[in-house]
N, C-alpha and C positions, 0 to 999 in steps of 0.2 A: 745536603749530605747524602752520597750514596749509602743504602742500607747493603751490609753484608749477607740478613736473615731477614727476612718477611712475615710475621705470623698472619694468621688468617681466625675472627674469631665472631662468628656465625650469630653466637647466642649471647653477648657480654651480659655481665651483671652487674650491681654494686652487690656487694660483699658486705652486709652489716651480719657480724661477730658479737654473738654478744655470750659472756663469760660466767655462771651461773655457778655456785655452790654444789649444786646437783638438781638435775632434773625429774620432778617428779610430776607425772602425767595429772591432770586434774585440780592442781593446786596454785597457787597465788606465788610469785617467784618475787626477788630483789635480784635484780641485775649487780655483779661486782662492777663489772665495764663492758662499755660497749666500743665498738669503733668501726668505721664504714670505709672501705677500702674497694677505689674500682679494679675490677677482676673480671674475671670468665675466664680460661684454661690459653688460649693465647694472648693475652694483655700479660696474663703473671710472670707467662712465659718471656715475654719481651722485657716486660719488666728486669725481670734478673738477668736475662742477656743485659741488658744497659748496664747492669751491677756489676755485670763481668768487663765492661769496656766494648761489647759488642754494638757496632753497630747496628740497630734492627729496625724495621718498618712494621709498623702494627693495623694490619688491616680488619674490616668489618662492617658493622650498621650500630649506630649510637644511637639511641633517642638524645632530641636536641633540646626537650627541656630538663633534662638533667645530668646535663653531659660535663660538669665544671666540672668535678673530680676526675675525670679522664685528660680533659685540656690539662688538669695539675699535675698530674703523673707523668702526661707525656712531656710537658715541656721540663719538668726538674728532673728526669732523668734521661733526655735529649731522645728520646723514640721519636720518629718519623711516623707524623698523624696523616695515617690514610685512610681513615675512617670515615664512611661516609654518616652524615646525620638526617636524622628521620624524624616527623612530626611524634612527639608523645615522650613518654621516657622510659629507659631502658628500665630492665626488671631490676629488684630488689631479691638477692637470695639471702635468706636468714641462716647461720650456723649457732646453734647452742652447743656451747662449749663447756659442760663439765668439770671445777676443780678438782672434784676428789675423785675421780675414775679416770678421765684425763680423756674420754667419751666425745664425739661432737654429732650432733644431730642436725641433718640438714634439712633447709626446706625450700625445696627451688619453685621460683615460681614462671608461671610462663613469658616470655619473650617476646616483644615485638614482633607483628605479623611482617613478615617480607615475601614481595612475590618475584615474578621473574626479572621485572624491570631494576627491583631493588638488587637480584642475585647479579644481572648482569652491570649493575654499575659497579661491582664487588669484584666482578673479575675481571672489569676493565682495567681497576686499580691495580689489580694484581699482575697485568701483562706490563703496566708500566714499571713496574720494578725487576720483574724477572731476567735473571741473567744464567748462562750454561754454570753449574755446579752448585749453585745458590741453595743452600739448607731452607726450606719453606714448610714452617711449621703449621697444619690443618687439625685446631685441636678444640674439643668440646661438642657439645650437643647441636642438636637445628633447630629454632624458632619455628613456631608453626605459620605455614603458609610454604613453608621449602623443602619439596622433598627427599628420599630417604638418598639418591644417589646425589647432592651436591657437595661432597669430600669426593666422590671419584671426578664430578667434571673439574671441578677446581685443579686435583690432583695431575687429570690426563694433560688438562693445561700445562701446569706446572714443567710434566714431563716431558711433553710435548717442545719445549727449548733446551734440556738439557737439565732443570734444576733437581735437586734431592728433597721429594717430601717427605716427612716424618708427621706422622698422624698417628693422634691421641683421640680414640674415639669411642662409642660402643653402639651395640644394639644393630638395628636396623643399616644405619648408615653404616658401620665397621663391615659390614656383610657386602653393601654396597661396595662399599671400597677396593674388600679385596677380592671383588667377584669383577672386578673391570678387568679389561683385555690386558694381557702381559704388559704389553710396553706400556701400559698408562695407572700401573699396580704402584704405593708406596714405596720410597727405598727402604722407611722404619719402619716401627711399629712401637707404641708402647703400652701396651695391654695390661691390668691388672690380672691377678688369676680369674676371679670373679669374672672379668668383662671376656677373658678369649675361653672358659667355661662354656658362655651364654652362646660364644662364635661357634664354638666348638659341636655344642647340642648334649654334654657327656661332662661329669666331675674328671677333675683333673687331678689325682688326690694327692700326687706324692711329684717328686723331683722328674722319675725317669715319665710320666704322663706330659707332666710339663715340657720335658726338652724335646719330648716326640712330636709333642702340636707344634712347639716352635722348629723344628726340622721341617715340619710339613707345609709351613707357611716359607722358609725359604726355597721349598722345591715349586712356591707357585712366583717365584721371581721376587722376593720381597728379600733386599740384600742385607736385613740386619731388623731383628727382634729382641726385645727386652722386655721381661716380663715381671712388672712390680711384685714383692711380696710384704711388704711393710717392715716390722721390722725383722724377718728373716733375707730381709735384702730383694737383690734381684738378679735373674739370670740375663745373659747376653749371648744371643749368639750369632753369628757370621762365618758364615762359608764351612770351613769344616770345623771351627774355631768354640767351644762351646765353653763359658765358666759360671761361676757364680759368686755373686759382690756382696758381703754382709758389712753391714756397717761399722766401724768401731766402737760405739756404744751409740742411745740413743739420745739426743739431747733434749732438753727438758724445752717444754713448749707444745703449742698446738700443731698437731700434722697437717692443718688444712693448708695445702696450695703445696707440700713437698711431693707429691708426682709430679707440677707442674715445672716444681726448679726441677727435677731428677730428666723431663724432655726439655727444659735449657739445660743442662749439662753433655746431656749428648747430642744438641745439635753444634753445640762452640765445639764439643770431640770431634763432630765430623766438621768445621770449617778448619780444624787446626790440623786436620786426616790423619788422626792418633790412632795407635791401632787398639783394638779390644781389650786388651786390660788396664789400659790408659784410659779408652773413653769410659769402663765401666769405674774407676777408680771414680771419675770426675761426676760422673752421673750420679752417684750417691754420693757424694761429697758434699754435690749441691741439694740433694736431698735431706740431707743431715743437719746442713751449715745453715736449711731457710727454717730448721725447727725452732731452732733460736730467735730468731726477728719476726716482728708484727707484721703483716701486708705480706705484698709478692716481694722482698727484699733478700739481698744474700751478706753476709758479713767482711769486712774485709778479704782480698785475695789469699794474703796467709793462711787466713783460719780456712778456705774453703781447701788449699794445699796440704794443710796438715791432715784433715779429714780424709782427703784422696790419699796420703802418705798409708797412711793408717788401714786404710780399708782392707777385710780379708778376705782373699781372693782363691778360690779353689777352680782347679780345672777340670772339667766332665769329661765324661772318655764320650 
């Protein structure tokens, strides 16, 4: 199967969730539920493209001793394994999840070491699938051993044929990123306030700070910025095109892995080349729609169209 989208996913994890009454530092807990779901920010990603009918290809580094649960996701929801596998096993991230605050607290732990040899089988993978226009998602943190600029060489790759990267990133590498040479900079971006805050050096405190930095990132060639706000939604902006997407309420469930449907939502926007208030409709749609479902999962088409129908859309001057 040719893949439509490509994610690329540096640092995977499993994902064990575990659901607690409330967390109280120092004390003796009962777990309500647990459940262990493989993840890292592009698997989830791919994940919910597959939910959408997307064709995608999920690239990365697995540990190979505990890679079942990733063989089980990709094969029941047909994602393209181009993952390469590595002796040891991939990391474990812990999320406590709060009932009665509705809180989660993470705790990630470190990632398989990969060095050069590991990064370039990584992007060997990734020239074999790239094609001119192809949405190529570069999203999550870097394992140590790889450093801060591997989202820009993957990227200038990427660009380098024609395709559109959208990168979800922060810190160190997010700088890296967008400090690469024009032609080889992200078509996206999808930054929390907090994460393009840290890019920025300066609080961002109100709407017109925000649409200013994201103005400033399209004058260094990045053709389309989105900037999560939780549930005050998120802003989009493109070209001289600026709005902002609130959700139409929130729905009940844990927020972990909805910025990751919210970059599947606007990379299926830009393979279907909706224009901005289309693709932000969908972007939070799929943000909304995966609060509901366990895992990187999205709900029936319907419900993620109602969501999009629904969404309130204001335009910036």
């Amino acid at each position: 199967m040719n893949a439509a989208v490509a994610t690329v996913t540096l640092n995977p994890a499993l994902d064990q969730t575990i659901t607690l009454d409330r967390l109280r530092p120092g004390s003796v807990h009962r777990a309500r539920a647990v459940r262990v779901n493989a993840g890292g920010k592009g698997i989830n990603v791919a994940a919910c493209l597959a939910d959408w009918g997307v064709a995608t290809a999920a690239l990365g580094a697995l540990g190979r001793d505990n890679a079942a649960s990733f063989d089980a996701l990709f094969a029941a929801r047909d994602i393209v394994d181009r993952c390469i596998r590595l002796p040891g096993d991939t990391r474990t991230n812990v999320k406590l999840v709060e009932q009665e605050t509705g809180w989660t607290t993470d705790i990630n732990l470190p990632g398989l070491t990969l060095g050069g040899v590991e990064f370039d089988m990584i992007s060997a993978q990734l020239a074999d699938v790239l094609r001119p226009g192809m949405p190529v998602v570069l999203a999550g943190s870097l394992p140590p051993g790889i450093a801060d600029d591997a989202w820009a060489r993957l990227q200038a790759q990427a660009s380098a044929v024609g395709a559109r990267v959208v990168l979800d990133t922060s810190g160190a590498p997010l700088a890296a990123a967008l400090a690469a040479p024009r032609h080889a900079r992200p078509y996206a971006i999808k930054p929390n306030r907090h994460e393009l805050e840290a890019w920025a050096g300066h609080a961002l405190p109100d709407r017109a700070a925000l649409l200013g930095a994201a103005r400033g990132l399209l004058a260094r060639d990045i053709g389309l910025v989105a900037i999560s706000m939780g549930a005050d939604g998120a802003l989009f902006v493109r070209g001289d095109d600026a709005l902002l997407a609130r959700p139409p309420r929130i729905a009940d469930g844990s927020s972990v892995g909805a910025g990751d449907a919210m970059v599947a939502g606007l990379t299926s926007a830009l393979l279907d080349e909706l224009d901005l208030e289309a693709l932000a409709r969908r972007a939070v749609a799929f943000a909304v729609a995966k609060l509901g479902c366990e895992g990187a999962r999205l709900p029936q088409p319907n419900v993620v169209h109602e969501y999009a129908a629904a969404t309130v859309i204001e335009r910036l001057a």
